[in-house]
C-alpha positions in Angstrom: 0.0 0.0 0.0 1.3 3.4 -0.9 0.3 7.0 1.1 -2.6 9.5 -0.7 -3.7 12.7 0.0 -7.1 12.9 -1.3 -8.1 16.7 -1.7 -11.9 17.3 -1.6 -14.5 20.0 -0.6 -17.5 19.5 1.8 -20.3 22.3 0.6 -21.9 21.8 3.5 -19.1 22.8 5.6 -17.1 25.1 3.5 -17.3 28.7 2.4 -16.8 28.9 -1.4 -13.5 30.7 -1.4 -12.2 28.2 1.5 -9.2 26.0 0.2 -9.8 22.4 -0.6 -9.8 20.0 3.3 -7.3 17.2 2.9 -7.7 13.1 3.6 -4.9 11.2 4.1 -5.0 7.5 3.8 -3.3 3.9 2.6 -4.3 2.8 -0.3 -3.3 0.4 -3.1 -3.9 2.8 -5.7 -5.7 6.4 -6.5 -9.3 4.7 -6.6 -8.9 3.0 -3.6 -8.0 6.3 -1.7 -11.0 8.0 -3.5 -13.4 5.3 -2.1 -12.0 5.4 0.9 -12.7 9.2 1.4 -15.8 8.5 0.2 -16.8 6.5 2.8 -15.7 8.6 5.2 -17.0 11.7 4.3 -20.3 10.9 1.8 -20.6 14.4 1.0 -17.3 14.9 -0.5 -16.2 16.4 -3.7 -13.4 14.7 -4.9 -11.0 17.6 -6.1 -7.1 16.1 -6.5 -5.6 12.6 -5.4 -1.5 12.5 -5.5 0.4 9.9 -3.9 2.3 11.2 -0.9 2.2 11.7 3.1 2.6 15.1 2.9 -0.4 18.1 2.5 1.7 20.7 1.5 2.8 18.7 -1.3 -0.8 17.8 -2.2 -1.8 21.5 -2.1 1.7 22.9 -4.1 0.8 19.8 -6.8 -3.3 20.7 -6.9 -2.0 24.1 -7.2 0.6 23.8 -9.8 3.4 24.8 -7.2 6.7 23.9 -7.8 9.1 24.0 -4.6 11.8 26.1 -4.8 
């Protein structure tokens, strides 16, 4: 199993200009994580999956952020 962050937005519990909320999770590949968010958190939008541990390198990726 490999680490995903799964980015996703809750309408129910976001403001519209509020950045994406983050899921991290195990997963053998990107559908598994997305299921996995899913049920978790029904209401989810599915916005961005990337393989990693880390949320700012799911938000720099989602965002088209390179480190420097």
């Amino acid at each position: 199993m490999q680490q995903y962050m799964v980015l996703y937005r809750d309408d129910a519990v976001m403001a519209p200009a509020d950045p994406p909320l983050a899921f991290q999770c195990s997963a053998d590949d990107a559908d598994h994580a997305e299921e996995q968010l899913l049920d978790a958190e029904p209401a989810a939008e599915v916005l961005w999956i990337v393989q990693t541990d880390n949320a700012d390198e799911a938000y720099n990726d989602y965002w088209g952020n390179t480190p420097a």
